[in-house]
N, CA, C and O atoms as a Maestro MAE file, in Angstrom:
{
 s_m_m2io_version
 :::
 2.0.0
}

f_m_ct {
 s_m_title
 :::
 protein
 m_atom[336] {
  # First column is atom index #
  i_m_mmod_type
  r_m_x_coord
  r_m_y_coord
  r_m_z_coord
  i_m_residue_number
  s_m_chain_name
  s_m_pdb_residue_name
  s_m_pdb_atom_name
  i_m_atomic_number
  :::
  1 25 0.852 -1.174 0.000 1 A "UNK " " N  " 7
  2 3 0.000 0.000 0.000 1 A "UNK " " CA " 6
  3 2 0.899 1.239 0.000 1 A "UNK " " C  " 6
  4 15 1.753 1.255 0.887 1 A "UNK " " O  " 8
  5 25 0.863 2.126 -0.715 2 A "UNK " " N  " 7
  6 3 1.806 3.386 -0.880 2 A "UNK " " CA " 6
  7 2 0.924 4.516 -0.346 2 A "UNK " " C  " 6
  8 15 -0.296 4.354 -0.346 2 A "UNK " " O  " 8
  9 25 1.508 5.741 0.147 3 A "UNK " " N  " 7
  10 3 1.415 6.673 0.461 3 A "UNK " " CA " 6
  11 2 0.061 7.306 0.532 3 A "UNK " " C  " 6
  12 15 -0.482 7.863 1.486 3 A "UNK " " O  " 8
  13 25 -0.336 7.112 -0.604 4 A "UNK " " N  " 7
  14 3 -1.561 7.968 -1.007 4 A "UNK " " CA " 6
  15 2 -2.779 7.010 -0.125 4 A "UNK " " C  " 6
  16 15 -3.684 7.153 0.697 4 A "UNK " " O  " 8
  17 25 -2.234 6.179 -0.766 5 A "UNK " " N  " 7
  18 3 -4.322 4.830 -0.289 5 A "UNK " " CA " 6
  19 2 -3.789 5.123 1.323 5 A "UNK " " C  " 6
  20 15 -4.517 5.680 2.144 5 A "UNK " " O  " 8
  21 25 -2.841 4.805 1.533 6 A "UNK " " N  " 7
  22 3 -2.649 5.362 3.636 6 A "UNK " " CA " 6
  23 2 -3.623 6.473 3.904 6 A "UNK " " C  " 6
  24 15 -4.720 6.413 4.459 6 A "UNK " " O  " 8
  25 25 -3.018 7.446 3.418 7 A "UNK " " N  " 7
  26 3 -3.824 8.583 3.212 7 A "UNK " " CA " 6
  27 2 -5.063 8.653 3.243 7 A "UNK " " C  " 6
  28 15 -5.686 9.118 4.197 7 A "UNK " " O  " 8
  29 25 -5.750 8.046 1.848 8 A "UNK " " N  " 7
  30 3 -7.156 8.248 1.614 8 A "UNK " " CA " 6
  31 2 -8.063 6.996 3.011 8 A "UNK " " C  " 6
  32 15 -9.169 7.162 3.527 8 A "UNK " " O  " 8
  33 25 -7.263 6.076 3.201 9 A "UNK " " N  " 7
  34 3 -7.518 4.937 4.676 9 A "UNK " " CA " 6
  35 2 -7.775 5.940 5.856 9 A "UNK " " C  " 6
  36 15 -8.821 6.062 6.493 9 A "UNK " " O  " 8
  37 25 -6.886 6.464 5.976 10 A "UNK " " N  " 7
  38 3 -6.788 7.903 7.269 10 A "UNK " " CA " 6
  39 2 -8.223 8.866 7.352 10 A "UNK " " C  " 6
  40 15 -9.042 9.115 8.237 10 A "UNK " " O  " 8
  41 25 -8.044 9.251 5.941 11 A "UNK " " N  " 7
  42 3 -9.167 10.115 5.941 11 A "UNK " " CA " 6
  43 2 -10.586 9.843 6.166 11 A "UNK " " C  " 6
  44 15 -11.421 10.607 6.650 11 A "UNK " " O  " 8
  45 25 -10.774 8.398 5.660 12 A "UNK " " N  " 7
  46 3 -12.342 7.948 4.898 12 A "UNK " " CA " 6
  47 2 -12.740 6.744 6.394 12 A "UNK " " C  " 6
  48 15 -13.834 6.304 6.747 12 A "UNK " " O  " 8
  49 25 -11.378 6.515 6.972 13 A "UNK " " N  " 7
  50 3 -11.496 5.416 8.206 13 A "UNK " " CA " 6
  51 2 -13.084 6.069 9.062 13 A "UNK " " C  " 6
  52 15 -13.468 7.236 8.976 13 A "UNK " " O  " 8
  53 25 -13.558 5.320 9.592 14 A "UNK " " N  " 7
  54 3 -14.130 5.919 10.802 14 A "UNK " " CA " 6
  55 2 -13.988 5.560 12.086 14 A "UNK " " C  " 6
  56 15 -14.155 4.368 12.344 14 A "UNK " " O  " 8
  57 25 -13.618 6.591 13.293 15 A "UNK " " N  " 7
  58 3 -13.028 6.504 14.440 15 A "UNK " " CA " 6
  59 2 -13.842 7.924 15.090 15 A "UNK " " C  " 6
  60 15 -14.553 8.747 14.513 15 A "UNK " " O  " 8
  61 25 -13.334 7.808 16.801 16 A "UNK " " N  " 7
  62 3 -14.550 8.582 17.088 16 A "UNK " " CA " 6
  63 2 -13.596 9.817 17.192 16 A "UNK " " C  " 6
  64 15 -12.373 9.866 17.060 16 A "UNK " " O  " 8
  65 25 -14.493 10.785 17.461 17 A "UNK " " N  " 7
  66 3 -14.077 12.203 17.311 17 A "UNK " " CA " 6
  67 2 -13.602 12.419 18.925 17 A "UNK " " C  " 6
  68 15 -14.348 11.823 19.702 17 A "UNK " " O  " 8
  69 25 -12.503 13.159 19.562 18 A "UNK " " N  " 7
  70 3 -12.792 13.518 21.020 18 A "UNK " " CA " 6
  71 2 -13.060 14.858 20.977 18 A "UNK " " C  " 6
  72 15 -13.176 15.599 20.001 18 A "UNK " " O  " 8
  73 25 -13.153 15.104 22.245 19 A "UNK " " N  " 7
  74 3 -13.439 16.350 22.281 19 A "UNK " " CA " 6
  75 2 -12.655 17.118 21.829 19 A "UNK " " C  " 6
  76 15 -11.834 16.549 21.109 19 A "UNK " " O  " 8
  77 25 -12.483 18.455 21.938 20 A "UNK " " N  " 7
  78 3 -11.926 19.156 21.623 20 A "UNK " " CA " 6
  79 2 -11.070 19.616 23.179 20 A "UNK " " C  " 6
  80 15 -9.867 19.827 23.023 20 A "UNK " " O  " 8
  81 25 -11.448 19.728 24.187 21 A "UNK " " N  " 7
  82 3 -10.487 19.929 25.799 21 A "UNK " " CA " 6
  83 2 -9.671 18.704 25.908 21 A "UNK " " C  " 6
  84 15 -8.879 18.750 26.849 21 A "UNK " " O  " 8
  85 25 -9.647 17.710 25.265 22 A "UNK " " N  " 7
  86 3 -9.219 16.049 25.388 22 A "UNK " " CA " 6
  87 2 -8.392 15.785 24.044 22 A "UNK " " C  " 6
  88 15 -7.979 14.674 23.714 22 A "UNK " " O  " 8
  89 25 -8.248 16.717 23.467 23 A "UNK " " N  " 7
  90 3 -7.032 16.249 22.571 23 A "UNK " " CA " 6
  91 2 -5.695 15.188 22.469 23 A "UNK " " C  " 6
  92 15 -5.263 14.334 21.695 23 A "UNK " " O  " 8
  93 25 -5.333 15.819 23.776 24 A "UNK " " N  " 7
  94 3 -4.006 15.239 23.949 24 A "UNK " " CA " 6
  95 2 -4.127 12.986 23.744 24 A "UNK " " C  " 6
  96 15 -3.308 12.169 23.323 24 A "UNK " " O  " 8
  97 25 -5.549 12.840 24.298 25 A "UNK " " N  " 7
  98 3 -5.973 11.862 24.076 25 A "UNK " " CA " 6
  99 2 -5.385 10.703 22.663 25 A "UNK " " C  " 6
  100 15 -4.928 9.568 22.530 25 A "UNK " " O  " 8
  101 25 -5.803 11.983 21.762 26 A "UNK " " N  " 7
  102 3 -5.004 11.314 20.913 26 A "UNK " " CA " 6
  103 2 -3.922 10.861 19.952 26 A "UNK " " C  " 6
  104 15 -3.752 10.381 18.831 26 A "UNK " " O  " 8
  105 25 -3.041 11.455 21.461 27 A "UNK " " N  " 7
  106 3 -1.436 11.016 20.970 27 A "UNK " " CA " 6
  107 2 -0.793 10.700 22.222 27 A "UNK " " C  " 6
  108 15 0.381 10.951 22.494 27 A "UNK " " O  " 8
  109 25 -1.814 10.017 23.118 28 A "UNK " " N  " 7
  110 3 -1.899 8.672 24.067 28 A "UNK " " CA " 6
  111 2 -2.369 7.749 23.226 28 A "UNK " " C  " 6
  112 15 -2.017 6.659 23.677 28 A "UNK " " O  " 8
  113 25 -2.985 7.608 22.229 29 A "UNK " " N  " 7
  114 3 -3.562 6.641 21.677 29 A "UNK " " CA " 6
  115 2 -3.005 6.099 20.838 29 A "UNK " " C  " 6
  116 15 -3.423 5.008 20.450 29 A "UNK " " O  " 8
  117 25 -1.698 6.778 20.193 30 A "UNK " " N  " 7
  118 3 -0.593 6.882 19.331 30 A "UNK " " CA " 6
  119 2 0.222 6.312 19.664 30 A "UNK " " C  " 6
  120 15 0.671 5.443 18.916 30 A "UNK " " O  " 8
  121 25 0.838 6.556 21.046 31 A "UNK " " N  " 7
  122 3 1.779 6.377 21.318 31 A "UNK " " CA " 6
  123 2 1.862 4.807 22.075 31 A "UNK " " C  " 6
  124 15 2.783 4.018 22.289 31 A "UNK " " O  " 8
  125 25 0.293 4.814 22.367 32 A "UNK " " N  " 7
  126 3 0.317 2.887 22.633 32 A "UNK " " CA " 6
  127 2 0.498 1.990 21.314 32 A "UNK " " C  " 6
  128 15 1.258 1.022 21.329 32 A "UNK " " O  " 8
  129 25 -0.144 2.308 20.313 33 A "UNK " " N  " 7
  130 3 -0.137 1.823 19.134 33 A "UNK " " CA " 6
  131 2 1.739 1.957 18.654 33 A "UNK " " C  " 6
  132 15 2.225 1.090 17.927 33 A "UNK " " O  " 8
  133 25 2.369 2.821 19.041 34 A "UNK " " N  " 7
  134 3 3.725 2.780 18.398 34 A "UNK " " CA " 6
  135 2 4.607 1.882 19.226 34 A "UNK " " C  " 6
  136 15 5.671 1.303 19.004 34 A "UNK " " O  " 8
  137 25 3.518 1.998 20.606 35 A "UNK " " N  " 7
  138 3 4.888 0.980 21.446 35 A "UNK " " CA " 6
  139 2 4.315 -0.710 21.469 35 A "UNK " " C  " 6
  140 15 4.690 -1.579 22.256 35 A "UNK " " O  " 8
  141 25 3.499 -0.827 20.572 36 A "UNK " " N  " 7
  142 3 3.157 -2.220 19.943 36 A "UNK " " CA " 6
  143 2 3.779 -2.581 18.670 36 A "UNK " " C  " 6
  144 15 3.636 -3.695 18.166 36 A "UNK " " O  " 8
  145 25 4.540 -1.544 18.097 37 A "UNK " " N  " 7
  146 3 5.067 -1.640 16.918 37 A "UNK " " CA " 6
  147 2 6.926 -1.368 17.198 37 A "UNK " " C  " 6
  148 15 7.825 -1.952 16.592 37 A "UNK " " O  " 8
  149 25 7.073 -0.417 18.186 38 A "UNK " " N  " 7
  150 3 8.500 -0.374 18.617 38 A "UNK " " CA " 6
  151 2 9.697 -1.388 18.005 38 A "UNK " " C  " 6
  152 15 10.739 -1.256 17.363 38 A "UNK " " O  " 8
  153 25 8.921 -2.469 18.590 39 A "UNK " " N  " 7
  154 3 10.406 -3.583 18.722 39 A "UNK " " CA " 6
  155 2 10.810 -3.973 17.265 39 A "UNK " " C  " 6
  156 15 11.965 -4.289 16.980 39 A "UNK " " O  " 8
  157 25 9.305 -3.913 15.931 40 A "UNK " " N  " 7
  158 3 9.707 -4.395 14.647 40 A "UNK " " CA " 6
  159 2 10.274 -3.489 14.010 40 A "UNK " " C  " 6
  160 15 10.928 -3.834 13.026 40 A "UNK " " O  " 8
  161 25 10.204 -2.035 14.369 41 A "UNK " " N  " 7
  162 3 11.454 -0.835 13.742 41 A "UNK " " CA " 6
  163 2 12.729 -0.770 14.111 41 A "UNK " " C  " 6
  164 15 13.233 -1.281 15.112 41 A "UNK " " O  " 8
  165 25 13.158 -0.238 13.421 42 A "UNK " " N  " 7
  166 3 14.494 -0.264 13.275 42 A "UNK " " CA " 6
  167 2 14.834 1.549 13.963 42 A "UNK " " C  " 6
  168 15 13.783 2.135 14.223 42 A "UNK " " O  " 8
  169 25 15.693 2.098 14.147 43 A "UNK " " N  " 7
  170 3 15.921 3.679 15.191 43 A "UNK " " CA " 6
  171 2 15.385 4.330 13.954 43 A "UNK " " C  " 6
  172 15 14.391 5.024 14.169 43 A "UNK " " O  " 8
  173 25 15.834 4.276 12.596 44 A "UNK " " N  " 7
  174 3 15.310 5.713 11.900 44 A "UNK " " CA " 6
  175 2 13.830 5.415 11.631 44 A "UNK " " C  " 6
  176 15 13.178 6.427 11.377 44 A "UNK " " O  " 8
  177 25 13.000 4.006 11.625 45 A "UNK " " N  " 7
  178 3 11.691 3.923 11.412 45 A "UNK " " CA " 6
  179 2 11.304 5.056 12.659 45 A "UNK " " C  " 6
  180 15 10.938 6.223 12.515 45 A "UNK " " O  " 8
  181 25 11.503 4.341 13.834 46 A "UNK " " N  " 7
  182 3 10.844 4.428 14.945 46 A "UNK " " CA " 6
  183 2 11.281 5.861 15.195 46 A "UNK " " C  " 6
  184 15 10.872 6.206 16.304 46 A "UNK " " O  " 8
  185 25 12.143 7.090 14.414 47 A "UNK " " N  " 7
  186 3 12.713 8.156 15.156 47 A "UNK " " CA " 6
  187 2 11.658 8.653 13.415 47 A "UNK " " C  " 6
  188 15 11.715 9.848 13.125 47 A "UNK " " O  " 8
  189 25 11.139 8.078 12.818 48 A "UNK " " N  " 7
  190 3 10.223 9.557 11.970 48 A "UNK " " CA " 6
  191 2 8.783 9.107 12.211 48 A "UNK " " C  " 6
  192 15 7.827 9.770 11.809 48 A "UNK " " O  " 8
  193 25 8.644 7.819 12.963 49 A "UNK " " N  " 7
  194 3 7.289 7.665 13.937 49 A "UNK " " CA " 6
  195 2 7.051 8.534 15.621 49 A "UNK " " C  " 6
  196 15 6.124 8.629 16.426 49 A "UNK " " O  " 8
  197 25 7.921 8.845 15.565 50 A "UNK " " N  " 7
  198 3 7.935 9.783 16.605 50 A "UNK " " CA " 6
  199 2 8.131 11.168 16.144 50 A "UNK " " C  " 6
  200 15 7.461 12.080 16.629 50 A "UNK " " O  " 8
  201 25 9.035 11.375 15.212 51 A "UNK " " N  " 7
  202 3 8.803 12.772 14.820 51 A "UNK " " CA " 6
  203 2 7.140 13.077 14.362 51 A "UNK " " C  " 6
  204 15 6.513 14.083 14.695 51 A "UNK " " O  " 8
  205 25 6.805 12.365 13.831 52 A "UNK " " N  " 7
  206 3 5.198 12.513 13.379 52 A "UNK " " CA " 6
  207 2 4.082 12.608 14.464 52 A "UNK " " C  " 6
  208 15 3.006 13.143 14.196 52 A "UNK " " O  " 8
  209 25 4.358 12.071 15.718 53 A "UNK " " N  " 7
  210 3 3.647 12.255 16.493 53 A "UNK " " CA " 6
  211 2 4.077 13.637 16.793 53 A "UNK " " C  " 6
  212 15 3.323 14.518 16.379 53 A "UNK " " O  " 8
  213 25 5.271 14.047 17.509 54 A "UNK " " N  " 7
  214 3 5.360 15.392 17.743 54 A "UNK " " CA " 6
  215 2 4.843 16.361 16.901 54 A "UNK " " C  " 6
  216 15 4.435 17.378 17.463 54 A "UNK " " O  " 8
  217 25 4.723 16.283 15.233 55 A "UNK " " N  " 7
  218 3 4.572 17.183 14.851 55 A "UNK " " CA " 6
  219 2 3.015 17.128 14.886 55 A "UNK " " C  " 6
  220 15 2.472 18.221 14.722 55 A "UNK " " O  " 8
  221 25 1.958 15.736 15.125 56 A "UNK " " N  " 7
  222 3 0.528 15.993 16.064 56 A "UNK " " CA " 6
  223 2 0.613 16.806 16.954 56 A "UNK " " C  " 6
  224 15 -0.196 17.731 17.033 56 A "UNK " " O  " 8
  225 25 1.631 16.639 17.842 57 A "UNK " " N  " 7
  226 3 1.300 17.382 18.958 57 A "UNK " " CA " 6
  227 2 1.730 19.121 18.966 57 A "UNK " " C  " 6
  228 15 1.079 19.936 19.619 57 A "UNK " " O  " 8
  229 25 2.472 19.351 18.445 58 A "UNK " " N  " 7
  230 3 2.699 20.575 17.679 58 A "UNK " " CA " 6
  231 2 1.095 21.168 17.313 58 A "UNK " " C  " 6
  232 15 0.515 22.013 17.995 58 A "UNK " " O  " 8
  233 25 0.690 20.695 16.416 59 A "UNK " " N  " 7
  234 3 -0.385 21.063 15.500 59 A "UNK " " CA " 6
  235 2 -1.722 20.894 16.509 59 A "UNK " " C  " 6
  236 15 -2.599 21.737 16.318 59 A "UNK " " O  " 8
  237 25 -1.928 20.081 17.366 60 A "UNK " " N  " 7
  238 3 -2.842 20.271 18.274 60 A "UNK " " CA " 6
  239 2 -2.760 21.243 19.206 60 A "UNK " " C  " 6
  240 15 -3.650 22.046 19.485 60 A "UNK " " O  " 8
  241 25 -1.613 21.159 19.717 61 A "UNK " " N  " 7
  242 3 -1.293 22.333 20.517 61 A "UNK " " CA " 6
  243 2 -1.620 23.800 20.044 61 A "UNK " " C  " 6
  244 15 -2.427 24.464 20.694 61 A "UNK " " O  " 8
  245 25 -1.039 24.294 18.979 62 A "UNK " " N  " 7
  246 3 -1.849 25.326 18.430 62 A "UNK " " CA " 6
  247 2 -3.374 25.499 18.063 62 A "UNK " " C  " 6
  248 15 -3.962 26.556 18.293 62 A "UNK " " O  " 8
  249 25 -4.009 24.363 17.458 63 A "UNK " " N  " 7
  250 3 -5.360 24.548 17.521 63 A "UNK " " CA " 6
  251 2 -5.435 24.735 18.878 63 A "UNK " " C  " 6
  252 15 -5.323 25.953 19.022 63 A "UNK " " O  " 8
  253 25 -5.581 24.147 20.116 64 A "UNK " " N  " 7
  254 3 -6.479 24.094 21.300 64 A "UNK " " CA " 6
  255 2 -6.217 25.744 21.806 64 A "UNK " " C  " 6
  256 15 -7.136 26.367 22.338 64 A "UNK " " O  " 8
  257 25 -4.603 26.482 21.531 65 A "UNK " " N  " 7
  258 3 -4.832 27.575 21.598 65 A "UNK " " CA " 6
  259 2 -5.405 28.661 21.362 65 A "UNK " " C  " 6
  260 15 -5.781 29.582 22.088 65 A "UNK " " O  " 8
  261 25 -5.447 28.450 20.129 66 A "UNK " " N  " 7
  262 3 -6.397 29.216 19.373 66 A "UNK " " CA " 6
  263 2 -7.659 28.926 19.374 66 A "UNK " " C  " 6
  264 15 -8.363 29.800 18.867 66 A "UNK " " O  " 8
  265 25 -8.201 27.996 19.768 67 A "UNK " " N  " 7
  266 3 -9.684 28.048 20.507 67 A "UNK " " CA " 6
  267 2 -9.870 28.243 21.603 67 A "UNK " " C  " 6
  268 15 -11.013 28.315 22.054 67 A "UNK " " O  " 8
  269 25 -8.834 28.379 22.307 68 A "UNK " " N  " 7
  270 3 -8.902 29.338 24.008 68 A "UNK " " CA " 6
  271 2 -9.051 30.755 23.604 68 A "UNK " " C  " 6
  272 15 -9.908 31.562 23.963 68 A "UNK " " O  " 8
  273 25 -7.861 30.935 22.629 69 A "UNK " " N  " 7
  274 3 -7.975 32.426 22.426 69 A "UNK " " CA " 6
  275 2 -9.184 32.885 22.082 69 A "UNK " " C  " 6
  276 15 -9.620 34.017 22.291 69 A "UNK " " O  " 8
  277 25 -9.848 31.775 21.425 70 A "UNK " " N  " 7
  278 3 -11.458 32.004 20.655 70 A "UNK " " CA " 6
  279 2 -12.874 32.903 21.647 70 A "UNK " " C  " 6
  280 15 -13.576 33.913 21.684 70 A "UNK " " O  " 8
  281 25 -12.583 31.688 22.271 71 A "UNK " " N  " 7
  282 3 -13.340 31.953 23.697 71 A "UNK " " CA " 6
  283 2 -12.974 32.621 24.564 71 A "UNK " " C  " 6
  284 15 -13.861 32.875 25.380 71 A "UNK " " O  " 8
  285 25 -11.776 33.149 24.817 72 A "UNK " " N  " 7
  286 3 -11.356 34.209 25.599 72 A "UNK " " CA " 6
  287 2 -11.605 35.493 25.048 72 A "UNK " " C  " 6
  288 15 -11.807 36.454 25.790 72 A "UNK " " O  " 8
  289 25 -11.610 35.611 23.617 73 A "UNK " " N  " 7
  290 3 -12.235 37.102 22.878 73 A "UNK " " CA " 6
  291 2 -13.839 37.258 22.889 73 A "UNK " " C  " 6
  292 15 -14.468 38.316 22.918 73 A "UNK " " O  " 8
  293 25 -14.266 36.150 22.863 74 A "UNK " " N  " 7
  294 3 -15.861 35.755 23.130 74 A "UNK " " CA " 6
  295 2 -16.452 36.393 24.008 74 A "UNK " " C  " 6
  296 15 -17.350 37.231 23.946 74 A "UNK " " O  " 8
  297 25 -15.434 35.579 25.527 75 A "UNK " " N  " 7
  298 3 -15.778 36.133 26.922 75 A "UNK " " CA " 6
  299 2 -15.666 37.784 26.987 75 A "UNK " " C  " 6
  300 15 -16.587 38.586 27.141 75 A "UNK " " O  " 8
  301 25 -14.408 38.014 26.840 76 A "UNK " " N  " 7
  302 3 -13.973 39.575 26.934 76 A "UNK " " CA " 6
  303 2 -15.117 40.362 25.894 76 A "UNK " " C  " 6
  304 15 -15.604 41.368 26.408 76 A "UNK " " O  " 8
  305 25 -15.565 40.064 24.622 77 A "UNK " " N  " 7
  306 3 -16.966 40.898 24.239 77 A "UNK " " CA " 6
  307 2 -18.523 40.834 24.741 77 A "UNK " " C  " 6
  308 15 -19.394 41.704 24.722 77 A "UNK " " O  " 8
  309 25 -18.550 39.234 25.280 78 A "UNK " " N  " 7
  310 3 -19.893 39.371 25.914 78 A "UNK " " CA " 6
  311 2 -19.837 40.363 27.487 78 A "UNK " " C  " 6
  312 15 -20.849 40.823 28.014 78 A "UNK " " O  " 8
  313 25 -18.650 40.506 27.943 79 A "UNK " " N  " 7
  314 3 -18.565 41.634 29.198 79 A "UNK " " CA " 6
  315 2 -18.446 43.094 28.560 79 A "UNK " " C  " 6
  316 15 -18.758 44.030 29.295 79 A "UNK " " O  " 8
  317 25 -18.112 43.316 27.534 80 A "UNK " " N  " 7
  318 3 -18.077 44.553 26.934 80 A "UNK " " CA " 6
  319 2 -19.430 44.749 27.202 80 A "UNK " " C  " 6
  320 15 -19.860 45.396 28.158 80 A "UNK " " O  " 8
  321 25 -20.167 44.130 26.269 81 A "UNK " " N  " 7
  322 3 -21.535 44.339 25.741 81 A "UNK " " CA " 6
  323 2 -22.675 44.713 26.730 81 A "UNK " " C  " 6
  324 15 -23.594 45.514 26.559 81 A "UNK " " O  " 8
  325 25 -22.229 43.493 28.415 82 A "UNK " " N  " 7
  326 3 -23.374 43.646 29.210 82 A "UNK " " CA " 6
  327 2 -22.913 44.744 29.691 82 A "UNK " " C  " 6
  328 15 -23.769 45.221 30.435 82 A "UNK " " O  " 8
  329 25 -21.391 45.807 29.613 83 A "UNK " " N  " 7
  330 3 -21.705 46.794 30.292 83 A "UNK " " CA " 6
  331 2 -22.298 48.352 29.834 83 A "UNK " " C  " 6
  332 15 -22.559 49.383 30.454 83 A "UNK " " O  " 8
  333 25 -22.355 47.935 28.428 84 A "UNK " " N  " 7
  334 3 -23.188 48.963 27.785 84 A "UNK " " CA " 6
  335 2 -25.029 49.230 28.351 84 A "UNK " " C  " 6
  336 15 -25.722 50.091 27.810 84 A "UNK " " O  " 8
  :::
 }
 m_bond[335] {
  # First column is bond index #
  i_m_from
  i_m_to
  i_m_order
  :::
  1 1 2 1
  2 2 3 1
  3 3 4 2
  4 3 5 1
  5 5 6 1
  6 6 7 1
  7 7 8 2
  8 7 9 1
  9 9 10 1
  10 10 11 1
  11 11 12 2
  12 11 13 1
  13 13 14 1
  14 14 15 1
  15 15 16 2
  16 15 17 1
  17 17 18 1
  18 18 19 1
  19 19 20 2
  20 19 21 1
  21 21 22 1
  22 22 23 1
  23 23 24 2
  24 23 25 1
  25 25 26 1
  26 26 27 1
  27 27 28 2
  28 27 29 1
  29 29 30 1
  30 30 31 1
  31 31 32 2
  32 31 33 1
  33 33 34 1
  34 34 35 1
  35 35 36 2
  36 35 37 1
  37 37 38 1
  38 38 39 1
  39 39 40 2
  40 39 41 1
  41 41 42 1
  42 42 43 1
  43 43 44 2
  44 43 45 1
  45 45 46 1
  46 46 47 1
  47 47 48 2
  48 47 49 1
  49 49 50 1
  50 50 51 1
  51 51 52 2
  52 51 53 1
  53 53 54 1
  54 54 55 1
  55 55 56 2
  56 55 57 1
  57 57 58 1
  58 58 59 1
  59 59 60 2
  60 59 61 1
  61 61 62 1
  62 62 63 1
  63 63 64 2
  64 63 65 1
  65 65 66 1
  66 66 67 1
  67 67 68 2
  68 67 69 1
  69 69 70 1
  70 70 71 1
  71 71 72 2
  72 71 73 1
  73 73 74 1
  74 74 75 1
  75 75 76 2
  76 75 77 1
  77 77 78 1
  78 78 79 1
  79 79 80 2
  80 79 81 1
  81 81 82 1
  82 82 83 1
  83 83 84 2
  84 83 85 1
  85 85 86 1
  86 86 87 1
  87 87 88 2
  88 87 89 1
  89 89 90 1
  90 90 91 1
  91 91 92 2
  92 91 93 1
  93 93 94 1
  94 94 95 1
  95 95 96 2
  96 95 97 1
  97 97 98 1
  98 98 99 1
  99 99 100 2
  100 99 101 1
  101 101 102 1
  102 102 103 1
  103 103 104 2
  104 103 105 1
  105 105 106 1
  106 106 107 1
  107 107 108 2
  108 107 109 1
  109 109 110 1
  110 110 111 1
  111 111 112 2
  112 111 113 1
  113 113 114 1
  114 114 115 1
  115 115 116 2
  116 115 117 1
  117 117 118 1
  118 118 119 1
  119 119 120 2
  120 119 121 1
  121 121 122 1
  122 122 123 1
  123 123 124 2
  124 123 125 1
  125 125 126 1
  126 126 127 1
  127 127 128 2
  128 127 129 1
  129 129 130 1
  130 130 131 1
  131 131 132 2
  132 131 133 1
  133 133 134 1
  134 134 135 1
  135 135 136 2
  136 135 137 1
  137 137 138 1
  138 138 139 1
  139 139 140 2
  140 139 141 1
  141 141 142 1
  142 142 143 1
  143 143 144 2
  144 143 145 1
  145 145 146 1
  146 146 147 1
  147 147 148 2
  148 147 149 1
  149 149 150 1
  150 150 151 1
  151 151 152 2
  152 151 153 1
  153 153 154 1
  154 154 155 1
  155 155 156 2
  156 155 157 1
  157 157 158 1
  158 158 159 1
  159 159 160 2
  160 159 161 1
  161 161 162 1
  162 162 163 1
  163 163 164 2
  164 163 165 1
  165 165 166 1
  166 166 167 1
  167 167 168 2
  168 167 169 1
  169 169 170 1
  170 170 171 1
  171 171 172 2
  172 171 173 1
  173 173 174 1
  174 174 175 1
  175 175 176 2
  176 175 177 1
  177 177 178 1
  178 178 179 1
  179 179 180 2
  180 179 181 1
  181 181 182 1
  182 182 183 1
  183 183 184 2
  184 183 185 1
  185 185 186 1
  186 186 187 1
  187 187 188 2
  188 187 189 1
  189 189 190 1
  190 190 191 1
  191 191 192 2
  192 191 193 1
  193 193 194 1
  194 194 195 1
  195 195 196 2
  196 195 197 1
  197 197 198 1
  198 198 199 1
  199 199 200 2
  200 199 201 1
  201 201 202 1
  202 202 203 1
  203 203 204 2
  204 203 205 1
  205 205 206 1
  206 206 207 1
  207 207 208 2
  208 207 209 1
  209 209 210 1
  210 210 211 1
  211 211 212 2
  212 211 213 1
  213 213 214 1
  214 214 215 1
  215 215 216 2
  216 215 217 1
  217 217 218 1
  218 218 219 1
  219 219 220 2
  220 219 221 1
  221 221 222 1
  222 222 223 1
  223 223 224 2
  224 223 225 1
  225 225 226 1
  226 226 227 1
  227 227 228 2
  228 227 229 1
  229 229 230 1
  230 230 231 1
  231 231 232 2
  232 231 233 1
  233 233 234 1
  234 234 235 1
  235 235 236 2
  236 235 237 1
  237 237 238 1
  238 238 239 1
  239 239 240 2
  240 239 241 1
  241 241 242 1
  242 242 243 1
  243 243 244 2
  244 243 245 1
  245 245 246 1
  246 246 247 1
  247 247 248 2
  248 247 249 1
  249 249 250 1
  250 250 251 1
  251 251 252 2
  252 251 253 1
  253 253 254 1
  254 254 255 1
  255 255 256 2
  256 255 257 1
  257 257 258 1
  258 258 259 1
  259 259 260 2
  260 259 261 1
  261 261 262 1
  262 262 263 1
  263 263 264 2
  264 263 265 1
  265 265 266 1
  266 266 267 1
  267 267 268 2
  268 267 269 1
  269 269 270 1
  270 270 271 1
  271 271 272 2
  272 271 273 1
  273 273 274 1
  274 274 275 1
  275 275 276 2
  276 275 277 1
  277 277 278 1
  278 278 279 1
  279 279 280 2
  280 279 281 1
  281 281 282 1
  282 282 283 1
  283 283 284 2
  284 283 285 1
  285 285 286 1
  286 286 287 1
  287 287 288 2
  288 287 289 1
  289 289 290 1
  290 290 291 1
  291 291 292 2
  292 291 293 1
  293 293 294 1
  294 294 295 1
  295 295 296 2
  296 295 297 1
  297 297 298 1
  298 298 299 1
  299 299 300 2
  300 299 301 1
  301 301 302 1
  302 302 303 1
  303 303 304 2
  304 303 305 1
  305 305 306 1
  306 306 307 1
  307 307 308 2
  308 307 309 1
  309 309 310 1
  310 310 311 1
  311 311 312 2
  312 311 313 1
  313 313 314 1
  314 314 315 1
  315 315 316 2
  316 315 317 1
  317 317 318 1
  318 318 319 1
  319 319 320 2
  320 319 321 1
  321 321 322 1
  322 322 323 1
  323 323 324 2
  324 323 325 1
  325 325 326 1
  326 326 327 1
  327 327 328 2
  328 327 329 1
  329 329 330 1
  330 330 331 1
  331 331 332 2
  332 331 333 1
  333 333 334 1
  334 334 335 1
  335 335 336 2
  :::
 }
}
């Protein structure tokens, strides 16, 4: 299976959604799945299976910020508003 059908497998799979405060969830979920796979890689498999998770966690990390920030501009205008 090459690159792409992974891909389109990833996308079209169905798995459940978490929340959005519970992210991190799923790269606990990752990281059990990689340490079931650990022992059949070899260091550079297993060191760009880990870079890939980090760069999940990278990329989650900024979303969840930016939906704090979301709701923190939210909050700060609905107090504007009630003090008009």
């Amino acid at each position: 299976m090459d690159s792409d059908e992974l891909l389109a497998l990833m996308i079209s799979a169905s798995a459940p959604t978490p929340n959005l405060s519970s992210w991190d969830s799923v790269l606990v979920i990752y990281s059990g799945h990689l340490a079931k796979l650990a022992a059949k890689l070899d260091e550079r498999e297993l060191g760009h299976l880990v870079a890939c998770g980090a760069m999940f966690y990278r990329t989650l990390r900024q979303a969840d910020a930016a939906r704090l920030q979301a709701l923190e501009w939210r909050d700060k205008a609905g107090d504007a508003d009630s003090r008009q």
